[in-house]
C-alpha positions in Angstrom: 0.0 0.0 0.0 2.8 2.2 0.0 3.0 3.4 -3.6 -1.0 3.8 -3.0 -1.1 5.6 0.3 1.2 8.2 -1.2 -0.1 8.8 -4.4 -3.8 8.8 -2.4 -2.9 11.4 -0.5 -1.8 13.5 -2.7 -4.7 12.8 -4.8 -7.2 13.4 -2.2 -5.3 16.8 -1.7 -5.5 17.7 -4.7 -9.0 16.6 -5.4 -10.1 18.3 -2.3 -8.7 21.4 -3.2 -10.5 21.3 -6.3 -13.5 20.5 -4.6 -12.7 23.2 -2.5 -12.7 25.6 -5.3 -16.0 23.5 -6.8 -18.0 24.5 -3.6 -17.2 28.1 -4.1 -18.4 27.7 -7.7 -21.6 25.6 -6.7 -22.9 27.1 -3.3 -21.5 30.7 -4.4 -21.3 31.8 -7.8 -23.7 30.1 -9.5 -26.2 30.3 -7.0 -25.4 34.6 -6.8 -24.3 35.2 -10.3 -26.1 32.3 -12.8 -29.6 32.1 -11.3 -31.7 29.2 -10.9 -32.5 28.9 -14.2 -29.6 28.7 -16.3 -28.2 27.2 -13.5 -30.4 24.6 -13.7 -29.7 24.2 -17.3 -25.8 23.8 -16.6 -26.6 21.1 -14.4 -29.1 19.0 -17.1 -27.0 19.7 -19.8 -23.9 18.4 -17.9 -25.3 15.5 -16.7 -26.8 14.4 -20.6 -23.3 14.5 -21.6 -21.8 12.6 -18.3 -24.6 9.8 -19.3 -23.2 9.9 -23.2 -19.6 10.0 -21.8 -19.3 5.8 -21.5 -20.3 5.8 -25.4 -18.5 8.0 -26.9 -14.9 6.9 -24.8 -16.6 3.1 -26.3 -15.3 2.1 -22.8 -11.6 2.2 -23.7 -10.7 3.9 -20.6 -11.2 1.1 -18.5 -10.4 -1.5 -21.3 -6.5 0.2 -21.5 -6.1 -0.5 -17.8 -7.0 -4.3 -17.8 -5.7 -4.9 -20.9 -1.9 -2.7 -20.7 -0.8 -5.3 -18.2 -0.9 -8.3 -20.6 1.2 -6.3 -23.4 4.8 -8.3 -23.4 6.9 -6.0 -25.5 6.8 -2.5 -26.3 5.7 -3.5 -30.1 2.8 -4.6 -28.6 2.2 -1.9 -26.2 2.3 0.5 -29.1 -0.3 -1.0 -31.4 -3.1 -1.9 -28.6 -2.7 1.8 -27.8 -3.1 2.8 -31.5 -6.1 0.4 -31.5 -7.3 2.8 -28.2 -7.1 5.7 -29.8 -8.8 5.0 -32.4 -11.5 2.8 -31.3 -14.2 5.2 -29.9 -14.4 6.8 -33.5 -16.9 3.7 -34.0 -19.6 4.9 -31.9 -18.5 9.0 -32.2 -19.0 9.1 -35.5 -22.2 7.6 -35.9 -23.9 9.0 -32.7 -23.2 12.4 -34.4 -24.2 12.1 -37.4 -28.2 11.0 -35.7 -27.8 13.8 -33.8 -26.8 16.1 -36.6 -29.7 14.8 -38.8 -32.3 14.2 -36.1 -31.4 17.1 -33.8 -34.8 18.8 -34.3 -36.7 15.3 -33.4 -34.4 14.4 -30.4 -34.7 18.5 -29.1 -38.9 18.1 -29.7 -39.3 15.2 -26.7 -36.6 17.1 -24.6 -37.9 20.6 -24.7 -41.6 20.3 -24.7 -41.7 21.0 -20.6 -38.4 23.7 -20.4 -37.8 25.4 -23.9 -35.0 27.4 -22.9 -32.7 23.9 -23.1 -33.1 23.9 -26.5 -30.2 26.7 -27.9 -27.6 24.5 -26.2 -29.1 20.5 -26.7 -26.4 20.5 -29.4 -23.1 21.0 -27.0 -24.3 17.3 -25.5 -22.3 15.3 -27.6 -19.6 17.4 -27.9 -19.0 17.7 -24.3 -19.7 13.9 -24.1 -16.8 13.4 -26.4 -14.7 15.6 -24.2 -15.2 14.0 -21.4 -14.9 10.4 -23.4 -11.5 11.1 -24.5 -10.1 13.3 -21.6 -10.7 9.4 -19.4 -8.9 7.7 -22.3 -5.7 9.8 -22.1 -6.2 9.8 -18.2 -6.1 6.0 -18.5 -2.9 5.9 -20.2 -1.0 8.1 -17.2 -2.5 5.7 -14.9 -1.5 2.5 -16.0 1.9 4.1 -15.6 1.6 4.7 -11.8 1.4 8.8 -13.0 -2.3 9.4 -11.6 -1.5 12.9 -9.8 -0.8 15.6 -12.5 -4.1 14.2 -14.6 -6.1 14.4 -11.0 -5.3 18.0 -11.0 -6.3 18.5 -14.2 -9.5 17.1 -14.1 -10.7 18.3 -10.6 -8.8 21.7 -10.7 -8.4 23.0 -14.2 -11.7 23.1 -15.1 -13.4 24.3 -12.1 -11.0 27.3 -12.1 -11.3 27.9 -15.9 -15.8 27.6 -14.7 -14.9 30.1 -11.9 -13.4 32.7 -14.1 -15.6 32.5 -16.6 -18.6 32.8 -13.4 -16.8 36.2 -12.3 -17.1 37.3 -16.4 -21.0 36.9 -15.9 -20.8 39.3 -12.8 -18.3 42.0 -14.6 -21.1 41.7 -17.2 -18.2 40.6 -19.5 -20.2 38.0 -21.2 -23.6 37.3 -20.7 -25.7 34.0 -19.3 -26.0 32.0 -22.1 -22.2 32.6 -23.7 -21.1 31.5 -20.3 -22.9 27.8 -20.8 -20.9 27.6 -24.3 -17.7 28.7 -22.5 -18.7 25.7 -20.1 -18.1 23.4 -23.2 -14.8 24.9 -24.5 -13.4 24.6 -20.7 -13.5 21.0 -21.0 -12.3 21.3 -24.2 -9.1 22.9 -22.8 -9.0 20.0 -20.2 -9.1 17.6 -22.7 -6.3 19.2 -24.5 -4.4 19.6 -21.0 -4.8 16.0 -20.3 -3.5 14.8 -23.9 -0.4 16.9 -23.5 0.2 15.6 -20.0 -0.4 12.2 -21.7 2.1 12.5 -24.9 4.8 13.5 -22.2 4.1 10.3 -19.7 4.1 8.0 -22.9 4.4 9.2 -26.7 2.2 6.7 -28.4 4.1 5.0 -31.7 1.2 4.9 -34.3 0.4 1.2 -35.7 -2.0 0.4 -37.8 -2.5 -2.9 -36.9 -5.2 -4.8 -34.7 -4.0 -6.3 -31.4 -4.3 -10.3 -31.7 -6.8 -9.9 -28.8 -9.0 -7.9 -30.5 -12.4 -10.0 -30.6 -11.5 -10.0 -26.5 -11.1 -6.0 -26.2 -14.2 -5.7 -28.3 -16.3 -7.7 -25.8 -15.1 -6.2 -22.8 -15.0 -2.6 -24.0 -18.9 -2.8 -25.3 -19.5 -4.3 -21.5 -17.8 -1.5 -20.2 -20.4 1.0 -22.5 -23.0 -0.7 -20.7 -21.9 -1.6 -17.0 -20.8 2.5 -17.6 -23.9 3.7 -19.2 -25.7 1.8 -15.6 -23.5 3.2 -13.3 -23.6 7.0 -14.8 -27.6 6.5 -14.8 -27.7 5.9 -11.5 -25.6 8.9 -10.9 -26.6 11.6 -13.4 -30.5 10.3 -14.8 -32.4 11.9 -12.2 -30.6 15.5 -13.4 -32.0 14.5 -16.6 -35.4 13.4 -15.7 -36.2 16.1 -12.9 -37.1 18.8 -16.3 -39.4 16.3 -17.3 -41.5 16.9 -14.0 -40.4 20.1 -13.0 -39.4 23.5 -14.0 -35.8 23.4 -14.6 -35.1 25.8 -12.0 -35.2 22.5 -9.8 -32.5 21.2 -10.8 -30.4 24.1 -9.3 -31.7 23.2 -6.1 -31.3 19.5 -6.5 -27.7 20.2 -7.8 -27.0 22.1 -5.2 -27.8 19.2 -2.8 -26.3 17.0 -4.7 -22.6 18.6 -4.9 -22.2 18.5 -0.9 -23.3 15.2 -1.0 -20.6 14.2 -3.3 -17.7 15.3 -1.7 -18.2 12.5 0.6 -16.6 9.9 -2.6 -13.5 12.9 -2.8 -11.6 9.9 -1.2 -12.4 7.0 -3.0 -11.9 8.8 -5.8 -8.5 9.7 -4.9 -7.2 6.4 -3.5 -9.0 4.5 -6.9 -7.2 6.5 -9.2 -4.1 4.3 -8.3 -5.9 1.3 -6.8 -7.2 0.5 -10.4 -4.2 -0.6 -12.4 -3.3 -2.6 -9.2 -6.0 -4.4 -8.9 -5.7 -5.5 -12.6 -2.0 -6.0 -12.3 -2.7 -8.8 -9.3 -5.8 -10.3 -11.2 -3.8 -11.0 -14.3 -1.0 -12.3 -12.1 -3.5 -14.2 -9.9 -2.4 -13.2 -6.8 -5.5 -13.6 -5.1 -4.1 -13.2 -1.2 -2.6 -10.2 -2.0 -5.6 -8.8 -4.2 -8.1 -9.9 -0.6 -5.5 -7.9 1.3 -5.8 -5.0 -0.8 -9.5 -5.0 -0.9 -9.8 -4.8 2.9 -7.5 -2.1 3.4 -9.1 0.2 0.3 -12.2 -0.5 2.2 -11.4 0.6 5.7 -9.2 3.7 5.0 -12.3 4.4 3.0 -14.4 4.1 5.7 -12.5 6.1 8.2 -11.9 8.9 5.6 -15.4 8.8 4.1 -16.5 8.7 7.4 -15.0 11.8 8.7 -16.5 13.7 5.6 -20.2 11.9 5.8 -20.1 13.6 9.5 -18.8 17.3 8.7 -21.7 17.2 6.1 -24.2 16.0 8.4 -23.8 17.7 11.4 -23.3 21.2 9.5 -25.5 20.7 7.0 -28.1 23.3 8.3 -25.4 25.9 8.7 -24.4 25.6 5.3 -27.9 25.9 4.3 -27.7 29.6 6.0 -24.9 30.7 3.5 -26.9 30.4 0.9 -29.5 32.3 -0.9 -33.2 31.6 0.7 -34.7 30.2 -2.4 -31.7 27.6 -2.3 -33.2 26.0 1.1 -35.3 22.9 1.0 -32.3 20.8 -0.1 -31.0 19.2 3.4 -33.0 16.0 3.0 -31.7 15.5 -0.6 -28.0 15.5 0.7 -28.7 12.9 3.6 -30.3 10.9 1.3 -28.1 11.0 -1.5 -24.7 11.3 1.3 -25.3 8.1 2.1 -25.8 6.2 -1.4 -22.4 7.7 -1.7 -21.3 6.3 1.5 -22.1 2.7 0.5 -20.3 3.4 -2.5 -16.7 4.5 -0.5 -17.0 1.5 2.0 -16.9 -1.5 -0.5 -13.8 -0.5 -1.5 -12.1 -1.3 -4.9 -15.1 -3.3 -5.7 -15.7 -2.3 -8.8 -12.0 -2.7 -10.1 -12.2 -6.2 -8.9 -15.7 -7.1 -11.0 -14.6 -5.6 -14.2 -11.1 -7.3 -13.9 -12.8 -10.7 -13.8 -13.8 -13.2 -16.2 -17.3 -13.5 -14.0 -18.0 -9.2 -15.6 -20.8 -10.4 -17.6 -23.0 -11.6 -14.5 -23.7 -8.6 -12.9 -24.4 -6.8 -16.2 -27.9 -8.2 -16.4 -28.4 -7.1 -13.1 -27.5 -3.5 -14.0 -29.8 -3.1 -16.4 -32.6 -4.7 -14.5 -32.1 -1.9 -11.7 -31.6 1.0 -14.6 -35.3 0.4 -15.3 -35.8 0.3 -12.1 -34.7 3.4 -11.1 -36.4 5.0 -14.2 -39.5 3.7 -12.7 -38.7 4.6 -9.0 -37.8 8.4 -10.4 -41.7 8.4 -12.3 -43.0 7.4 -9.6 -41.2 9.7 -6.9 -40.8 12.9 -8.4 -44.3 14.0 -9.1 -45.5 13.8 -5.4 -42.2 14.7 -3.4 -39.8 16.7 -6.6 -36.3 16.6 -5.6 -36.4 14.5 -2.7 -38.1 11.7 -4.6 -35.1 11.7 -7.2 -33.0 11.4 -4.4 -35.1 8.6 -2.6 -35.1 6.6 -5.9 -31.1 7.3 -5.9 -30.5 5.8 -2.6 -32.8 2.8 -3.3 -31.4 2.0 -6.9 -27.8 2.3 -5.2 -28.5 0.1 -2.1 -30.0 -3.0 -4.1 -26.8 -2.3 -6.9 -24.1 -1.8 -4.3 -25.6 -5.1 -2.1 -25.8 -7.5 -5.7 -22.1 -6.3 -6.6 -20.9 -6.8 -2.9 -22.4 -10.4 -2.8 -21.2 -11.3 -5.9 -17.7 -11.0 -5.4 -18.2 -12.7 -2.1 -20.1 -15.6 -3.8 -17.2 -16.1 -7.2 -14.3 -14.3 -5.8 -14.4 -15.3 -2.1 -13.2 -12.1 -1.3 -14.4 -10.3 1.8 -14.2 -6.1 2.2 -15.1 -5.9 5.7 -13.2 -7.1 9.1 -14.1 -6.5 12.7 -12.5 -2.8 12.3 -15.7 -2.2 9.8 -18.0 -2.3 12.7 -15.6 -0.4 15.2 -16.1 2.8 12.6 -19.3 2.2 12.2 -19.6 2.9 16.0 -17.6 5.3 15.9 -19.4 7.4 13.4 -22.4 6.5 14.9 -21.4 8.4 18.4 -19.8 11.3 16.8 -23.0 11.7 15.1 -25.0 11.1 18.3 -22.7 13.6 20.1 -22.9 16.6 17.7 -25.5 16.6 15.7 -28.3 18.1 18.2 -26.3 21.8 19.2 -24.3 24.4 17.3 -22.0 27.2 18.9 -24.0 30.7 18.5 -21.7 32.7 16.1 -22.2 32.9 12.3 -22.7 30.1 10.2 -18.9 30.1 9.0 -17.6 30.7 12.4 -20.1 27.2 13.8 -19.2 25.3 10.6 -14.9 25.8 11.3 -15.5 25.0 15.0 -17.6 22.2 15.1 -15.8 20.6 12.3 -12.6 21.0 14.0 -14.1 19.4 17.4 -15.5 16.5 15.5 -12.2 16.0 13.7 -10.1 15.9 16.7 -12.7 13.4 18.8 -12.9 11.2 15.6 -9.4 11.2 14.9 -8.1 10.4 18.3 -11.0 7.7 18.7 -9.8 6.1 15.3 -6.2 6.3 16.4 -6.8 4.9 19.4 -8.5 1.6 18.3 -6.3 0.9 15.7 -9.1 1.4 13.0 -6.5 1.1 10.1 -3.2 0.2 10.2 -2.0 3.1 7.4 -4.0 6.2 8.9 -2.3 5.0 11.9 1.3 5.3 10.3 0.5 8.7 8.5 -0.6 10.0 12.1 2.7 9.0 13.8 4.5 10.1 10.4 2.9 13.7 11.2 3.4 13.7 15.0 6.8 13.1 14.8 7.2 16.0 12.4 5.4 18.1 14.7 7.7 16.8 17.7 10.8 17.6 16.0 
């Protein structure tokens, strides 16, 4: 766990720090500068393009990292890259061209309830192939153990590139609508960073020949569009569906919600960014004691980080709620809700690297598709009587019964187990931090509570987790800093 421990933290630094400059973005500008409305309509049109991301990347951003490992000589390296390059083009090309003939039919069943969607319908696909390619290149740094400068890129670059352009609205620089175009050319630019970043890690050697695997990487990579496409749903479809129900000014408020829920997965994401190519490294090699090891630990240091995060959400939530502008409130139940879908999702650990690394993949595809419906269902029948908070329900429902199939079935084909005795110790743990705080709040301003209390609840949870030996690691990076501090 060394090389991951070090890159994680950096990650997670870095990824919090963008996150850090994402909450001024969500909670500040947009909600002062954009309005509810077109800040609604960054939030749908983002999310359409996050569900068309797995198609138009033709899932070769996961594909690279199981299949780089297996590459013997750099001949062979060089054409399977090639072959990932150019391999999305299938799908991009003729996705565009429906949309480019059809774009008045596809725009009629989207716009009927919100109209003002329509001027920017067409920057969908062309974010979606942004985003599609951006993961492809950041796939290539990480299956060579260089996941931090492509972190910063995608959780900084953009949100500061969004932030400037945010402060251009309020200088009256550029109006509403030219800022949601901008949106598009600042992931652009991040594509474009994350290439660059890419050619220097590894310059690719163009060969125009198929890899002798290629009826394998085919299969995989169109289970990838799909097992993506249900994963992304359950993330991003009730964004999408909300404007179906509601005026589009909802989905500022539901996005709003949303983003502080999220930063509760700022760790996994971090720690995964490097955990992924390992975990296909030990499953090609079969080293199945080590990959069980490895499982636990991602899963614990996980919990104890997600945990720390789920708790300054929870037990601050209603000050944040105060720094915000009044027609903003009515969101806190969303982000429980929601906050703890995402907490099932950091406690299992590198789960997911482990299912798609496997020749068992297929299985739990079915099941994915089975729940997609479902939560399409859920969200019809939810949103009308209770709006936002019904997406969110149908969320934390569809993520539950996924997350529980997933866990079970690498228990049942793997025999691998995330969670130890040290699982229920944080649980208990979290659960008396919770108990402890949640009901009082220091009488000062919102900001001056929100610092305070988080600062008390990091201390007690800290020491706690020290103290019981929750995880080995967080342990050794505590002592690590003590000692500094000593000296």
């Amino acid at each position: 766990m060394g090389i991951v421990l070090n890159q994680s933290i950096k990650n997670t630094v870095i990824t919090y720090f963008g996150f850090g400059i994402g909450a001024i973005n969500a909670l500040f500008l947009y909600t002062h500068f954009l309005g509810k409305t077109h800040y609604g309509i960054v939030a749908f049109v983002l999310s359409a393009s996050n569900i068309m991301m797995p198609l138009m990347a033709f899932g070769v951003h996961n594909t690279l990292i199981r299949f780089y490992s297996r590459c013997k000589s750099e001949e062979e390296r060089d054409r399977f890259l090639s072959f990932m390059l150019f391999m999305p083009l299938l799908l991009i090309i003729p996705i565009s061209a429906i949309t480019y003939f059809f774009y008045n039919q596809i725009s009629f069943f989207i716009i009927k309830e919100n109209p003002t969607v329509e001027p920017f319908l067409w920057l969908i696909p062309i974010i979606g192939i942004c985003m599609g390619y951006f993961e492809i290149y950041y796939a290539w740094v990480k299956v060579h153990m260089q996941s931090v400068f492509g972190n910063f890129i995608s959780e900084v670059l953009v949100r500061i590139v969004i932030m400037l352009l945010l402060f251009a609205v309020y200088f009256n620089w550029i109006d509403k609508n030219t800022f949601i175009y901008g949106l598009a050319a600042a992931y652009g630019l991040q594509l474009i960073a994350m290439k660059a970043y890419a050619m220097y890690v590894k310059m690719p050697v163009i060969k125009f020949q198929l890899p002798h695997n290629v009826r394998e990487i085919f299969g995989y990579s169109f289970f990838i569009i799909l097992s993506g496409s249900v994963a992304v749903l359950l993330m991003d479809f009730d964004k999408v569906m909300i404007p179906a129900y509601e005026d589009i000014s909802s989905n500022a408020l539901y996005s709003v919600a949303i983003f502080i829920a999220t930063v509760i997965a700022v760790p996994s994401r971090a720690m995964l960014q490097i955990i992924y190519p390992i975990t296909a490294r030990l499953m090609s090699e079969g080293k199945m004691e080590e990959l069980n090891d490895l499982y636990k630990k991602s899963a614990i240091n996980l919990q104890v980080f997600g945990g720390l995060v789920l708790l300054g959400i929870f037990l601050n939530i209603n000050e944040m709620y105060k720094l915000l502008p009044i027609e903003y409130s009515g969101g806190i139940l969303v982000v429980f809700l929601i906050g703890l879908s995402k907490f099932y999702d950091v406690i299992l650990g590198n789960n997911n690297a482990i299912i798609l690394n496997t020749k068992y993949y297929r299985s739990v595809l079915f099941f994915g598709l089975l729940l997609v419906f479902m939560m399409i269902g859920l969200n019809m029948l939810l949103i009308p009587p209770y709006g936002i908070v019904g997406a969110a329900l149908a969320t934390l429902i569809s993520v539950i019964i996924y997350n529980t199939i997933k866990l079970l079935f690498v228990v049942k084909k793997m025999n691998l187990f995330p969670f130890t005795q040290n699982t229920v110790k944080s649980f208990g743990i979290i659960l008396l931090i919770f108990v402890a705080f949640y009901f009082w709040d220091f009488p000062f301003h919102p900001l001056v509570n929100i610092v305070l209390k988080s600062i008390l609840i990091s201390i007690f949870y800290l020491y706690l987790n020290y103290k019981m030996v929750i995880s080995i690691e967080i342990n050794q990076v505590i002592n690590n800093v003590l000692k500094k501090i000593r000296f």
